[in-house]
C-alpha angles and dihedrals in degrees: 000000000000093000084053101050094044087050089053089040093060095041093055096053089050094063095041085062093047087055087044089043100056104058086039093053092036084051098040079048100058090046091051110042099070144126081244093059088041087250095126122029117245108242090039106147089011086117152027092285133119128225107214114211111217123242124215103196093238125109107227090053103046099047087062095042099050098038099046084039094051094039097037105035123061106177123078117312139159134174123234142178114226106262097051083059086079104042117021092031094028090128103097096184079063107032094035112156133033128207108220149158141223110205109218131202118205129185106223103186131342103212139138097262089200081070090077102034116097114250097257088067096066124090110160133027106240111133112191135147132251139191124219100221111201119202122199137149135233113212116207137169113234112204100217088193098050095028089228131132126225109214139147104189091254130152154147151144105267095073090170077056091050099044097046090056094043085052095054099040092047085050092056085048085056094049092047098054090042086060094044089052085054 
C-alpha cells in the first residue's frame, strides 16, 4: 500500500510541474526570441521575402510548427523539406530566411538511482549508473541571402510552446517594419 501510494504520489507531482513548466516556457519564450536577443532579424517581413518553415518530416514537429506558423504569422510564408530547399525554393532573394531547429542532448546527472529510493524499492542489487538524458530543441532563423543565423540561444522542450511564441513575435516584427514602409 505504501509502494502505491509513493508511486501516485510522484505521478501526480509530475503532472502538476508540466502544467507549471509550460506558462513558464511559453513566457521565458516570448522574452527570448527577439530582435533584441538577435532571435528575428530585424527587417524580417520589410519586403517581398518568405520565410520557409522547415519541415522535419515528423509528425509531431511539423503539426506545431504549421499551425502556430499559419494562425500566428501573416506575412509569406511556405513549408519545405529539406531537399526542396535546394531546388523548388532555391531563390534566396525570394525565400530568404528558414525557420529551423537543432535538437540538443544533454546529460543532466550520472548517479546510482537505487541511492534515493527507499529500501523497500529495491529488489535486486544491481548497482549500476544511469544518465538522465534531456532533450530539448533550439529553434533559429538562418538568412540565406546574408548567410547569417538568428539565435538566441533559446531552448527548451516544449517545442509547440516555443513555436507558437517565435510565430507571434515574428509576426509583431512584421507589423513594425510595415509601419515603418507607410
Amino acid at each position: 500500500m505504501k509502494k502505491i501510494f509513493i508511486c501516485l504520489l510522484i505521478a501526480s507531482i509530475s503532472q502538476s510541474c508540466v502544467f507549471l513548466a509550460a506558462p513558464i516556457t511559453k513566457s521565458k519564450a516570448t522574452k527570448n526570441l527577439t530582435v533584441e536577443k538577435n532571435a528575428i532579424p530585424p527587417d524580417l517581413g520589410r519586403d517581398d521575402t518568405y520565410v520557409i518553415g522547415l519541415l522535419d518530416e515528423r509528425r509531431s514537429r511539423d503539426k506545431y510548427l504549421i499551425k502556430h506558423i499559419e494562425e500566428n504569422y501573416k506575412g509569406k510564408y511556405v513549408f519545405s523539406t529539406e531537399k526542396d530547399l535546394t531546388v523548388k525554393y532555391a531563390d534566396v532573394n525570394i525565400y530568404r530566411y528558414v525557420l529551423k531547429y537543432k535538437r540538443i542532448n544533454n546529460t543532466v546527472y550520472n548517479h546510482n538511482f537505487r541511492d534515493n529510493l527507499p529500501s523497500s524499492f529495491s529488489n535486486s542489487n544491481n548497482n549500476s549508473n544511469t544518465n538522465t538524458n534531456v532533450r530539448s530543441s533550439n529553434y533559429f532563423i538562418y538568412d540565406r541571402k546574408e548567410d547569417k543565423i538568428y539565435n538566441s540561444g533559446f531552448h527548451s522542450g516544449m517545442f509547440g510552446k516555443v513555436i507558437k511564441a517565435y510565430a507571434q513575435n515574428m509576426e509583431k516584427q512584421r507589423l513594425v517594419n510595415l509601419e515603418k514602409q507607410k
